[in-house]
mmJSON file of the N, C-alpha and C atoms, coordinates in Angstrom:
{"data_MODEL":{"atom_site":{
"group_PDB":["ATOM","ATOM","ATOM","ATOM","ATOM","ATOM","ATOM","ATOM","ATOM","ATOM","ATOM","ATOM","ATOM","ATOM","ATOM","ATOM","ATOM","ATOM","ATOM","ATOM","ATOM","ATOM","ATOM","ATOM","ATOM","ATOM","ATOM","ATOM","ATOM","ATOM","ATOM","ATOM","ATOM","ATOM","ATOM","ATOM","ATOM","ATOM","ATOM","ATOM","ATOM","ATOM","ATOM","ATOM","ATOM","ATOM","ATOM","ATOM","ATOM","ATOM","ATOM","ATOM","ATOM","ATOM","ATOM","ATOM","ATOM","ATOM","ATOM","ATOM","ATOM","ATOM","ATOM","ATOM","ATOM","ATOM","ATOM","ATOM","ATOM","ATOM","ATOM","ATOM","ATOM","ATOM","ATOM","ATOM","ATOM","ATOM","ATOM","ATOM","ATOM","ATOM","ATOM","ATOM","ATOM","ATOM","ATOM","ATOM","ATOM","ATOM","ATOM","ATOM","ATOM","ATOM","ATOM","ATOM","ATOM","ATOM","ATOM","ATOM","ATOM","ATOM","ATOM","ATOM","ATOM","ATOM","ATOM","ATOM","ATOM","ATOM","ATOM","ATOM","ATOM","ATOM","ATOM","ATOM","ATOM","ATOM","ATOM","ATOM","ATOM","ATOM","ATOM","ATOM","ATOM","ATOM","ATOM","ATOM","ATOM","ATOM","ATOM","ATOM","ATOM","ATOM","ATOM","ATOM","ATOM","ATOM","ATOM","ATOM","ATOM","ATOM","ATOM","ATOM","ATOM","ATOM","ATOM","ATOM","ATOM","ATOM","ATOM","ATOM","ATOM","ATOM","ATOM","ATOM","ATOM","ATOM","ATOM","ATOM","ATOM","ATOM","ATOM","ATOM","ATOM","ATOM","ATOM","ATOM","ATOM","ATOM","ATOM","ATOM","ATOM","ATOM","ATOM","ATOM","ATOM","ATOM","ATOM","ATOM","ATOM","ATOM","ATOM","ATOM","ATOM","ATOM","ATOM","ATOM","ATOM","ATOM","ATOM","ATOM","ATOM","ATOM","ATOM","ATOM","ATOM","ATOM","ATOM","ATOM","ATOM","ATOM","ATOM","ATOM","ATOM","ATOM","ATOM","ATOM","ATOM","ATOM"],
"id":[1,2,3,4,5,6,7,8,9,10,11,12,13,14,15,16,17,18,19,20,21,22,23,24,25,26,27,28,29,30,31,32,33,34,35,36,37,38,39,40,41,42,43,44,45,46,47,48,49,50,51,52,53,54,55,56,57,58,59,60,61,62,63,64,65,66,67,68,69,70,71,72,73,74,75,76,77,78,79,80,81,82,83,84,85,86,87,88,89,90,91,92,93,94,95,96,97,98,99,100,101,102,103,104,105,106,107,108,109,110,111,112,113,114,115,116,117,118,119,120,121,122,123,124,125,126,127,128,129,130,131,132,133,134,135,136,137,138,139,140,141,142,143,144,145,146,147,148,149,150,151,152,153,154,155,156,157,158,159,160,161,162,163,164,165,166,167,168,169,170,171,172,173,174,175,176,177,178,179,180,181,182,183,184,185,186,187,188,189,190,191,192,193,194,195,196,197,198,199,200,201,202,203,204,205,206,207,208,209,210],
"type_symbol":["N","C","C","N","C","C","N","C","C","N","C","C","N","C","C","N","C","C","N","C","C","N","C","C","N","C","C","N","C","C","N","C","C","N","C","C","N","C","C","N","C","C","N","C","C","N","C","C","N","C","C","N","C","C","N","C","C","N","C","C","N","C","C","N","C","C","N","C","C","N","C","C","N","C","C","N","C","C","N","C","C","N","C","C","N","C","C","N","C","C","N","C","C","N","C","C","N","C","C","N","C","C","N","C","C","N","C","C","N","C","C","N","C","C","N","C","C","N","C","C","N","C","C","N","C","C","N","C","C","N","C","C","N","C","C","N","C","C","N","C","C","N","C","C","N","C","C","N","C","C","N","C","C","N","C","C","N","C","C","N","C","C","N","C","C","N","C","C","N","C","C","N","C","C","N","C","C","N","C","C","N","C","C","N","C","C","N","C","C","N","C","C","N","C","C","N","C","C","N","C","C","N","C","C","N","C","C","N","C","C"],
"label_atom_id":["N","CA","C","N","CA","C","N","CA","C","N","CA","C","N","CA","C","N","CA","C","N","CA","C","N","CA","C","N","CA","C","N","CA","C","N","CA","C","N","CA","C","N","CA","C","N","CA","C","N","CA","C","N","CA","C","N","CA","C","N","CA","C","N","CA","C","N","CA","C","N","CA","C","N","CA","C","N","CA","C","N","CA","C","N","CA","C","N","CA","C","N","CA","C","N","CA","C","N","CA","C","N","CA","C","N","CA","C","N","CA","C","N","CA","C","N","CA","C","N","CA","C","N","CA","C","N","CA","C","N","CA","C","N","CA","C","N","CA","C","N","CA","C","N","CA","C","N","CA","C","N","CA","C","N","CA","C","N","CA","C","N","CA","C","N","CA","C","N","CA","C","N","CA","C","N","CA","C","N","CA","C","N","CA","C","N","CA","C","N","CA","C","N","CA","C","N","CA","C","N","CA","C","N","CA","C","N","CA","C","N","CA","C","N","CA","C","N","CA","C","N","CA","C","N","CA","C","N","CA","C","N","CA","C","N","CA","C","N","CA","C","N","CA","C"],
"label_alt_id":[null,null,null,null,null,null,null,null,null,null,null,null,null,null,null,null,null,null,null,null,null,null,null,null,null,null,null,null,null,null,null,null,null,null,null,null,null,null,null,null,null,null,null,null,null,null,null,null,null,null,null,null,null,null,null,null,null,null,null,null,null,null,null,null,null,null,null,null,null,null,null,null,null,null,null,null,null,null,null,null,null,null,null,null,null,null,null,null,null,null,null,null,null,null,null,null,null,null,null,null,null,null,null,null,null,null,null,null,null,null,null,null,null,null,null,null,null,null,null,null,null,null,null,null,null,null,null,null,null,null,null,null,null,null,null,null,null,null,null,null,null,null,null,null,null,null,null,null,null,null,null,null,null,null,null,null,null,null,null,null,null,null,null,null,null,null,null,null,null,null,null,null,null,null,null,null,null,null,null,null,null,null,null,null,null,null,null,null,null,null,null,null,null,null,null,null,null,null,null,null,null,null,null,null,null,null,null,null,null,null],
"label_comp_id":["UNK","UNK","UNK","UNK","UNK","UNK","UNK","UNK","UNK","UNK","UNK","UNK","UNK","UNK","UNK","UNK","UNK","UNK","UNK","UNK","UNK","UNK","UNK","UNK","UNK","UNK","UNK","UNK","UNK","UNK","UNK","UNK","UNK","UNK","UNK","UNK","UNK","UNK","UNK","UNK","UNK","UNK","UNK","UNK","UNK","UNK","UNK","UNK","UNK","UNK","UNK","UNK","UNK","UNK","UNK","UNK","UNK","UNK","UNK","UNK","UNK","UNK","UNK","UNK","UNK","UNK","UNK","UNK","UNK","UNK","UNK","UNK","UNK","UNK","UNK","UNK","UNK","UNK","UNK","UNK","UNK","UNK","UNK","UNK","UNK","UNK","UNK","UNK","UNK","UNK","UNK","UNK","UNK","UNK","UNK","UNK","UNK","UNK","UNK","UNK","UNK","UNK","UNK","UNK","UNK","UNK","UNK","UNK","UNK","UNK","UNK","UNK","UNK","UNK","UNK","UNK","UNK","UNK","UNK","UNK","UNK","UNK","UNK","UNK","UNK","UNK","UNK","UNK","UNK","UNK","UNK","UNK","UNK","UNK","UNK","UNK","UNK","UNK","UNK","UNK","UNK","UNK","UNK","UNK","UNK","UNK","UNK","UNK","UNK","UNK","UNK","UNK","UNK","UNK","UNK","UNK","UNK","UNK","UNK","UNK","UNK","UNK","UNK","UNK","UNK","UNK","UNK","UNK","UNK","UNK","UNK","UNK","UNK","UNK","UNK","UNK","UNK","UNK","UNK","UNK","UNK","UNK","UNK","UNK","UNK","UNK","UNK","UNK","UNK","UNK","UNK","UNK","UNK","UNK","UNK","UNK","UNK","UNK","UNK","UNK","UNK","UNK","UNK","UNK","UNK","UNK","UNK","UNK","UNK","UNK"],
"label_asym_id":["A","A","A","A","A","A","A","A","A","A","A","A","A","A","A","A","A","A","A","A","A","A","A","A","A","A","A","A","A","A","A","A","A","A","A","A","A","A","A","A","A","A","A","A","A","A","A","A","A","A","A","A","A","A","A","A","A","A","A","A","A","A","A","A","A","A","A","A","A","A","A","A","A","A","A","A","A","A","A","A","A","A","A","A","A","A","A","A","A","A","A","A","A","A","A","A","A","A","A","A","A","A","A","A","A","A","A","A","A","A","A","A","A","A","A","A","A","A","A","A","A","A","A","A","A","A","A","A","A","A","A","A","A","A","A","A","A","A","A","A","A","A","A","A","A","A","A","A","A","A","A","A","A","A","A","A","A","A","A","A","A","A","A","A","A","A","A","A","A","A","A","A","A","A","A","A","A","A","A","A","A","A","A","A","A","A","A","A","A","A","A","A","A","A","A","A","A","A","A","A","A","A","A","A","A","A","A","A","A","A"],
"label_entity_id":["1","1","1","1","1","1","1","1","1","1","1","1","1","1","1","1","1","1","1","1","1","1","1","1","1","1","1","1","1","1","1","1","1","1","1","1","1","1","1","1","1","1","1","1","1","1","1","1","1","1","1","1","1","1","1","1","1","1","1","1","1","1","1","1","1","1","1","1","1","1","1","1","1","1","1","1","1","1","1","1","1","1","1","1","1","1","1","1","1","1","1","1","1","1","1","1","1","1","1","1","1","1","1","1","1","1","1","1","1","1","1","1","1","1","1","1","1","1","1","1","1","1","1","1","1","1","1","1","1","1","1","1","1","1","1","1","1","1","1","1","1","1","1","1","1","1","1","1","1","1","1","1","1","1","1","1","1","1","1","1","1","1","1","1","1","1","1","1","1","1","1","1","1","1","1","1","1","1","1","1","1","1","1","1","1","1","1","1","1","1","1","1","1","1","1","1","1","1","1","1","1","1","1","1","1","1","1","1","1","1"],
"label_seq_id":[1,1,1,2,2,2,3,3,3,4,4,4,5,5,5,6,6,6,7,7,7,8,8,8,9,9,9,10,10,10,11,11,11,12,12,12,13,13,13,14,14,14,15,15,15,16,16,16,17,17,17,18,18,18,19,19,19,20,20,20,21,21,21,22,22,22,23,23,23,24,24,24,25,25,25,26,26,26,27,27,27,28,28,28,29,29,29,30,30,30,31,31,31,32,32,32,33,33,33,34,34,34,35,35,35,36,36,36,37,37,37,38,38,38,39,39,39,40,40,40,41,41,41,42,42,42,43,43,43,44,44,44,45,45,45,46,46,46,47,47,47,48,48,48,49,49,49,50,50,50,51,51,51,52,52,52,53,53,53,54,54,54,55,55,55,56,56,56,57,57,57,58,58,58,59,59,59,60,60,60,61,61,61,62,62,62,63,63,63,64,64,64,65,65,65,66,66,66,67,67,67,68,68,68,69,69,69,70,70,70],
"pdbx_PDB_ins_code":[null,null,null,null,null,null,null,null,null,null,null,null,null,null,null,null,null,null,null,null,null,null,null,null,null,null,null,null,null,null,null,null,null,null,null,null,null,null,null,null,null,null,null,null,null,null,null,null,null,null,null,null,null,null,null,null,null,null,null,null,null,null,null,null,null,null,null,null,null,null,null,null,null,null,null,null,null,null,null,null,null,null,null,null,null,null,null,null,null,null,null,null,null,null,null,null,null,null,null,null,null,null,null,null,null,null,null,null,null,null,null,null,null,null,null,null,null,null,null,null,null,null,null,null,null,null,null,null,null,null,null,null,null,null,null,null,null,null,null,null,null,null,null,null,null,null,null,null,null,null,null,null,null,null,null,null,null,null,null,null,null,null,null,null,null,null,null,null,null,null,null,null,null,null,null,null,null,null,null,null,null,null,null,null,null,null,null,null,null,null,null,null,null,null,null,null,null,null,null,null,null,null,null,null,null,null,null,null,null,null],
"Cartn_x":[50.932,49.772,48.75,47.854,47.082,45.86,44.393,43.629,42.599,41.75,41.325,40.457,40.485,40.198,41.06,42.352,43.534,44.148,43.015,43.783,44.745,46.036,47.073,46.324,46.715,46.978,48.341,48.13,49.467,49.743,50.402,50.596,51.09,49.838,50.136,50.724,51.523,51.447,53.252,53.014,54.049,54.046,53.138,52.588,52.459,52.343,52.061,50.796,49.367,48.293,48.076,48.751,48.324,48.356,48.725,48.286,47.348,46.722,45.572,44.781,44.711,43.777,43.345,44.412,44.29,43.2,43.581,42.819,40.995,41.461,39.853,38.985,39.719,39.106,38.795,39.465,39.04,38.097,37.821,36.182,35.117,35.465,34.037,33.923,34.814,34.091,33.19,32.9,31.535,30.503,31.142,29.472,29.103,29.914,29.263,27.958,27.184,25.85,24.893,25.154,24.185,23.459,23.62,22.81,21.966,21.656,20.73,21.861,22.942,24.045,24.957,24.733,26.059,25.207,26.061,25.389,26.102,26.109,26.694,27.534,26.843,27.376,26.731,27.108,26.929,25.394,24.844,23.397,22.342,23.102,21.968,22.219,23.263,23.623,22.424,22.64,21.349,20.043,19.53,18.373,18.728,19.277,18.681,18.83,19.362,19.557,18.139,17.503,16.41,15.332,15.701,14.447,14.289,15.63,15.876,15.469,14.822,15.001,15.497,16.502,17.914,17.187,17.921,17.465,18.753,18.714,19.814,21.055,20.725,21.859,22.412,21.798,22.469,23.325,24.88,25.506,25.433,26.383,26.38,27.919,28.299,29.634,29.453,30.638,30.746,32.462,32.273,33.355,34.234,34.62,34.735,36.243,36.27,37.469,37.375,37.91,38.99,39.936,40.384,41.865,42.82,42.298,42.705,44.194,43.71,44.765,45.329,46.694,46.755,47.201],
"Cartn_y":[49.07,48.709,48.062,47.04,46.26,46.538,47.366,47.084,45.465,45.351,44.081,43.257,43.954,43.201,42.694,43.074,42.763,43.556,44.969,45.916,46.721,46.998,47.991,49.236,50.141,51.168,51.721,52.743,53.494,54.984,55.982,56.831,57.619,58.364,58.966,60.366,60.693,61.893,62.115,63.261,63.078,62.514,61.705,60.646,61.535,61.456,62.234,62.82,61.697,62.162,63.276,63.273,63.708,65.289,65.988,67.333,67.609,66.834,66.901,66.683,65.603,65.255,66.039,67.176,68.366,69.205,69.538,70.645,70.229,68.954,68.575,68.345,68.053,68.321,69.786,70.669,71.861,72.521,71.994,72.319,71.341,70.097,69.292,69.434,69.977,70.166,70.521,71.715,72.745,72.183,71.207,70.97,69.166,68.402,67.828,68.022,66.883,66.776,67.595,68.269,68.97,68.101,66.602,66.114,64.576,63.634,62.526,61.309,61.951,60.796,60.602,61.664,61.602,61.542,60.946,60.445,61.331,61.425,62.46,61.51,60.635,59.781,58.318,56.997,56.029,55.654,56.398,56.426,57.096,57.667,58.305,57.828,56.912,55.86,54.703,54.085,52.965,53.327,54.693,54.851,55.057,55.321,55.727,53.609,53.754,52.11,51.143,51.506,50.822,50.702,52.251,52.645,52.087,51.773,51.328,50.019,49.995,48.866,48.373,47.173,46.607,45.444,45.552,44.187,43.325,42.443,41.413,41.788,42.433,43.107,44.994,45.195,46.53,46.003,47.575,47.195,48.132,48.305,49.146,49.478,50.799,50.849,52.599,52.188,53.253,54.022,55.434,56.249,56.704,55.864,56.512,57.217,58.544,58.886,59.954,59.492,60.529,60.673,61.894,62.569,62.373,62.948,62.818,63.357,64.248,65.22,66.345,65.315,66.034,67.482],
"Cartn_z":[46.183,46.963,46.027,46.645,45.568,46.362,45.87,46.28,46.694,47.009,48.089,46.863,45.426,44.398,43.312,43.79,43.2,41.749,41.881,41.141,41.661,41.329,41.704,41.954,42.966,43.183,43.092,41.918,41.802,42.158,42.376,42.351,40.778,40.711,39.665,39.278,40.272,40.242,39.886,38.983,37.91,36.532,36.707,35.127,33.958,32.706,31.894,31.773,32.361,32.512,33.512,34.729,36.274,35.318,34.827,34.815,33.762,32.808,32.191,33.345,34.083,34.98,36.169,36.401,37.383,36.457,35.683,34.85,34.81,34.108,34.332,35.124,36.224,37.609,37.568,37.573,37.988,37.126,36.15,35.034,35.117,36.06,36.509,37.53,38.186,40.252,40.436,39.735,39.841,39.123,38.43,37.65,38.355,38.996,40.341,40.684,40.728,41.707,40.678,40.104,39.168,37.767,38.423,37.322,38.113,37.277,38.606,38.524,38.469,38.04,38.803,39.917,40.965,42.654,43.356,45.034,45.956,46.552,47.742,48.808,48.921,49.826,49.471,50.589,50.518,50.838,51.933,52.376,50.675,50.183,49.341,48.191,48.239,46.94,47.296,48.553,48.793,48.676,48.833,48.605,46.92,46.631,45.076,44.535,44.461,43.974,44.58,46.073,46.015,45.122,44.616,43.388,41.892,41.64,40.558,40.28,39.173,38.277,37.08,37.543,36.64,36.097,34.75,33.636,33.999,33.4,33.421,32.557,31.585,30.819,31.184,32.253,32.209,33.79,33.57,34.579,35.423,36.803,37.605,37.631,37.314,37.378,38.055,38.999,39.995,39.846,40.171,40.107,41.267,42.389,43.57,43.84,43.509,43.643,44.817,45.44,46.807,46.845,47.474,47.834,46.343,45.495,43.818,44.297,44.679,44.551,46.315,46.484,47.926,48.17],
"occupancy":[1.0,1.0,1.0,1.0,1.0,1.0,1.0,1.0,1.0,1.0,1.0,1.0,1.0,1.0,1.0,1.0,1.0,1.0,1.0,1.0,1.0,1.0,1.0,1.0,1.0,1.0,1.0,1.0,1.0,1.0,1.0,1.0,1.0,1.0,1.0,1.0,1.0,1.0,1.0,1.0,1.0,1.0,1.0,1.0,1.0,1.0,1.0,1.0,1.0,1.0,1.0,1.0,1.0,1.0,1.0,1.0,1.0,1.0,1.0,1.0,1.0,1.0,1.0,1.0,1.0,1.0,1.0,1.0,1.0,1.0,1.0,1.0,1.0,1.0,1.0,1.0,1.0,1.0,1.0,1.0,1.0,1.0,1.0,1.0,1.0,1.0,1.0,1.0,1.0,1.0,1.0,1.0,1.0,1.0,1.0,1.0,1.0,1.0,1.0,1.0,1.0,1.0,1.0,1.0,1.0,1.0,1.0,1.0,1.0,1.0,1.0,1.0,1.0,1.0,1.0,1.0,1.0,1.0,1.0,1.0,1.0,1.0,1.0,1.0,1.0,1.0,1.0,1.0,1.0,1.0,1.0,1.0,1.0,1.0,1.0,1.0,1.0,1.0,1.0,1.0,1.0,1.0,1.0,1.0,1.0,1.0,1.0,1.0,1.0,1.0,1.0,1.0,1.0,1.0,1.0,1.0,1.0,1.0,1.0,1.0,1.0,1.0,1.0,1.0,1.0,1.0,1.0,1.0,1.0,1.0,1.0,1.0,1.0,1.0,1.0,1.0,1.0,1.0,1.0,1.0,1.0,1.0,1.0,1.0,1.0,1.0,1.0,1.0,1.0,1.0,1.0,1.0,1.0,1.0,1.0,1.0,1.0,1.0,1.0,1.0,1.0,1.0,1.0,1.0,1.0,1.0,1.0,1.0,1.0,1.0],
"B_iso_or_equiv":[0.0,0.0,0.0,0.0,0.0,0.0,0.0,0.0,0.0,0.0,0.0,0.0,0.0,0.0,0.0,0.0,0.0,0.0,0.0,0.0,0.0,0.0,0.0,0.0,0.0,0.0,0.0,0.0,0.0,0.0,0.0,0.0,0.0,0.0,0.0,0.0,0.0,0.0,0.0,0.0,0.0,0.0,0.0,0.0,0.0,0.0,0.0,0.0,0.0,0.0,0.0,0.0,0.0,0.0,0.0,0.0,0.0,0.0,0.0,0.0,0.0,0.0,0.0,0.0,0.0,0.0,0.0,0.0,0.0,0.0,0.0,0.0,0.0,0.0,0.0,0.0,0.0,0.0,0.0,0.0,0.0,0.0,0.0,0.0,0.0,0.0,0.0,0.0,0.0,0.0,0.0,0.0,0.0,0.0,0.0,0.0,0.0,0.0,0.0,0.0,0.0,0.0,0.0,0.0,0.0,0.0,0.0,0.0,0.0,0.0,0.0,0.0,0.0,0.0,0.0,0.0,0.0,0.0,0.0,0.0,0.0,0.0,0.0,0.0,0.0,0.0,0.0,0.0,0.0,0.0,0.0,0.0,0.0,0.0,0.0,0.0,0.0,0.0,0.0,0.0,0.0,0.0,0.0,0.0,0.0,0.0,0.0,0.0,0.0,0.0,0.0,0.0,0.0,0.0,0.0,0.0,0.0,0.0,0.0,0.0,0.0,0.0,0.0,0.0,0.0,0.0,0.0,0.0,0.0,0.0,0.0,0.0,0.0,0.0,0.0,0.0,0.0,0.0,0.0,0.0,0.0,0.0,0.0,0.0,0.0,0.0,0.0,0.0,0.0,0.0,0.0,0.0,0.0,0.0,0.0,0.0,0.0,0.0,0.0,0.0,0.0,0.0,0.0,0.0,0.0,0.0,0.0,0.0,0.0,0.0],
"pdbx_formal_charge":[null,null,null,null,null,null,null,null,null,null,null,null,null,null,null,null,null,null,null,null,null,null,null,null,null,null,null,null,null,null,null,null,null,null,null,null,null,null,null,null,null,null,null,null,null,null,null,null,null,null,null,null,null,null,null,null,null,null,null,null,null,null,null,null,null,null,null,null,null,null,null,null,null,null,null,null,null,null,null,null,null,null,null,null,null,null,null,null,null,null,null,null,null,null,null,null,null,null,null,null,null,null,null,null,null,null,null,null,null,null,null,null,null,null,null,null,null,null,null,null,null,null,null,null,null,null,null,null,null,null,null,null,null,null,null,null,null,null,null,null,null,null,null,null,null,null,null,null,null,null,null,null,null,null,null,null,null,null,null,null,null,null,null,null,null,null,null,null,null,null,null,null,null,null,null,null,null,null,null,null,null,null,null,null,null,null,null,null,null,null,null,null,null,null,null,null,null,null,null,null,null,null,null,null,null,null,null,null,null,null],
"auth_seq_id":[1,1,1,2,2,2,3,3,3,4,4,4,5,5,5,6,6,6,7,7,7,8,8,8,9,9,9,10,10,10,11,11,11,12,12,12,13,13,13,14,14,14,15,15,15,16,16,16,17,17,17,18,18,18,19,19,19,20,20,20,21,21,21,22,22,22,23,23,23,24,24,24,25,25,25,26,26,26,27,27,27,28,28,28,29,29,29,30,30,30,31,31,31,32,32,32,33,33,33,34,34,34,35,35,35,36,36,36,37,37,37,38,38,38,39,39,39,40,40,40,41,41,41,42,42,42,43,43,43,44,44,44,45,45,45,46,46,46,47,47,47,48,48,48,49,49,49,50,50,50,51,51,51,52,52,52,53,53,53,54,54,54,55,55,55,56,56,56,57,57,57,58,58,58,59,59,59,60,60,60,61,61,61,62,62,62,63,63,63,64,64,64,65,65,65,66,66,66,67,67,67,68,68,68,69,69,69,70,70,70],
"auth_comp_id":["UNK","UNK","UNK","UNK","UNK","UNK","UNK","UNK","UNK","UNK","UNK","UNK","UNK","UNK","UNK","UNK","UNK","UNK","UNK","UNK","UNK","UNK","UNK","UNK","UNK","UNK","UNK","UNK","UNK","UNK","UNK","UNK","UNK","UNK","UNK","UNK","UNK","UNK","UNK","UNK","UNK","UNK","UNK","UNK","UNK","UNK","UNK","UNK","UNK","UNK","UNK","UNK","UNK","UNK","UNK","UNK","UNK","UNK","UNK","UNK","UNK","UNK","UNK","UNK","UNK","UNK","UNK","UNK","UNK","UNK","UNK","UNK","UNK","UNK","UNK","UNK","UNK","UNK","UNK","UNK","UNK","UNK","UNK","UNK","UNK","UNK","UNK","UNK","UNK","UNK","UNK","UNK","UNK","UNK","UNK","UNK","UNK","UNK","UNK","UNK","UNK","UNK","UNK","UNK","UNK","UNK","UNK","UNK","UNK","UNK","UNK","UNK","UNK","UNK","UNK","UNK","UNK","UNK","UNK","UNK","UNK","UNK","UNK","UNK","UNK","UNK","UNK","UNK","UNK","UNK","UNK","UNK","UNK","UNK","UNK","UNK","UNK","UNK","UNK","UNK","UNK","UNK","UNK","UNK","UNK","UNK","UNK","UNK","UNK","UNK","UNK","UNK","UNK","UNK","UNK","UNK","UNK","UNK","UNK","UNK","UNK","UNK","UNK","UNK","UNK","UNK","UNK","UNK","UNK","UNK","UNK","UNK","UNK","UNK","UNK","UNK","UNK","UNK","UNK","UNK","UNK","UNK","UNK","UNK","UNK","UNK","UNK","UNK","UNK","UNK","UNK","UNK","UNK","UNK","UNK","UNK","UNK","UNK","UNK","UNK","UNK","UNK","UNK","UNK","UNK","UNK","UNK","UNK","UNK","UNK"],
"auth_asym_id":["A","A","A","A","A","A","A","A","A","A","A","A","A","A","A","A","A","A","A","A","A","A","A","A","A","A","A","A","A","A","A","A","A","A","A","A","A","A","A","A","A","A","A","A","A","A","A","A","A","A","A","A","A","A","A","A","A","A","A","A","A","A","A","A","A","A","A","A","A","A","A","A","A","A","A","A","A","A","A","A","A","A","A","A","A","A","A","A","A","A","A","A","A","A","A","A","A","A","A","A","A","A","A","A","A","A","A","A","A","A","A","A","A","A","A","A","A","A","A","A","A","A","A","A","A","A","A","A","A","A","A","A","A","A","A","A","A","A","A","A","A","A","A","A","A","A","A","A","A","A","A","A","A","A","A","A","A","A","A","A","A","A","A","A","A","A","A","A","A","A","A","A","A","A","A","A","A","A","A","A","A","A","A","A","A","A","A","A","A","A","A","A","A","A","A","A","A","A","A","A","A","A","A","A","A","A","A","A","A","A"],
"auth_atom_id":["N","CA","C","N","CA","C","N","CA","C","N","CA","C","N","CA","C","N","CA","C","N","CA","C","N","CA","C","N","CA","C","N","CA","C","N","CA","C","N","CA","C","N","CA","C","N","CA","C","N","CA","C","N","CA","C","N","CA","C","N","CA","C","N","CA","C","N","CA","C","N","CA","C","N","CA","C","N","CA","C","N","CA","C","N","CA","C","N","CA","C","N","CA","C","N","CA","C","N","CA","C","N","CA","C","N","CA","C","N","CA","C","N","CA","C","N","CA","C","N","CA","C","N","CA","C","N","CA","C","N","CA","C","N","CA","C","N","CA","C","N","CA","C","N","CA","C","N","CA","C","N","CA","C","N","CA","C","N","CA","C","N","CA","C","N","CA","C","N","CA","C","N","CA","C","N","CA","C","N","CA","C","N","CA","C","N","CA","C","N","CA","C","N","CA","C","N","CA","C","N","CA","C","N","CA","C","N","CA","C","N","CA","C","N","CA","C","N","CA","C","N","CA","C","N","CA","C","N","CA","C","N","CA","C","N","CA","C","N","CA","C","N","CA","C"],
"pdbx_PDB_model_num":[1,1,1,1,1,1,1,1,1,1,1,1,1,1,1,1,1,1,1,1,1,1,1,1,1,1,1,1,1,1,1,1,1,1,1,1,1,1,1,1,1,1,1,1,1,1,1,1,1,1,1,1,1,1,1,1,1,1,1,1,1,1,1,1,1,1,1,1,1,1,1,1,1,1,1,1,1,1,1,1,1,1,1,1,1,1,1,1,1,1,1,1,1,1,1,1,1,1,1,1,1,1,1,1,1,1,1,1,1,1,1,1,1,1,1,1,1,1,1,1,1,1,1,1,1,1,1,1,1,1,1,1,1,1,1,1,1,1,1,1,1,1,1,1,1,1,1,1,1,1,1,1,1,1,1,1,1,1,1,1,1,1,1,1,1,1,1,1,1,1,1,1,1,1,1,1,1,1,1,1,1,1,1,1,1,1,1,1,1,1,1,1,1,1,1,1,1,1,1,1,1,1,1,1,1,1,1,1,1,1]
}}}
């Protein structure tokens, strides 16, 4: 599957990473939202971003992971 920007989506599960990547999930879940760095949703991503002010040299890079793990 190719996402709609023409990066692959793969299935990783089985990979050599996928069970480091379980673990570490399960020691950052809880610490989620507990800092000014994470959004809850898409509505409270646009308000925070109205607030902001961006220079020409800084970027915006986003983490959106769902259903990591079924």
């Amino acid at each position: 599957m190719v996402h709609n920007d023409g990066v692959p989506i793969v299935l990783a599960v089985g990979s050599p990473c996928y069970r480091l990547v379980r673990e570490l999930a399960q020691i950052l879940t809880p610490l989620a939202g507990l800092n000014g760095y994470t959004v809850k949703n898409s509505v409270s991503f646009v308000e925070t971003v109205k607030e902001l002010q961006i220079s020409p040299w800084d970027h915006l890079v986003g983490f959106d992971v769902t259903n990591l793990f079924t």
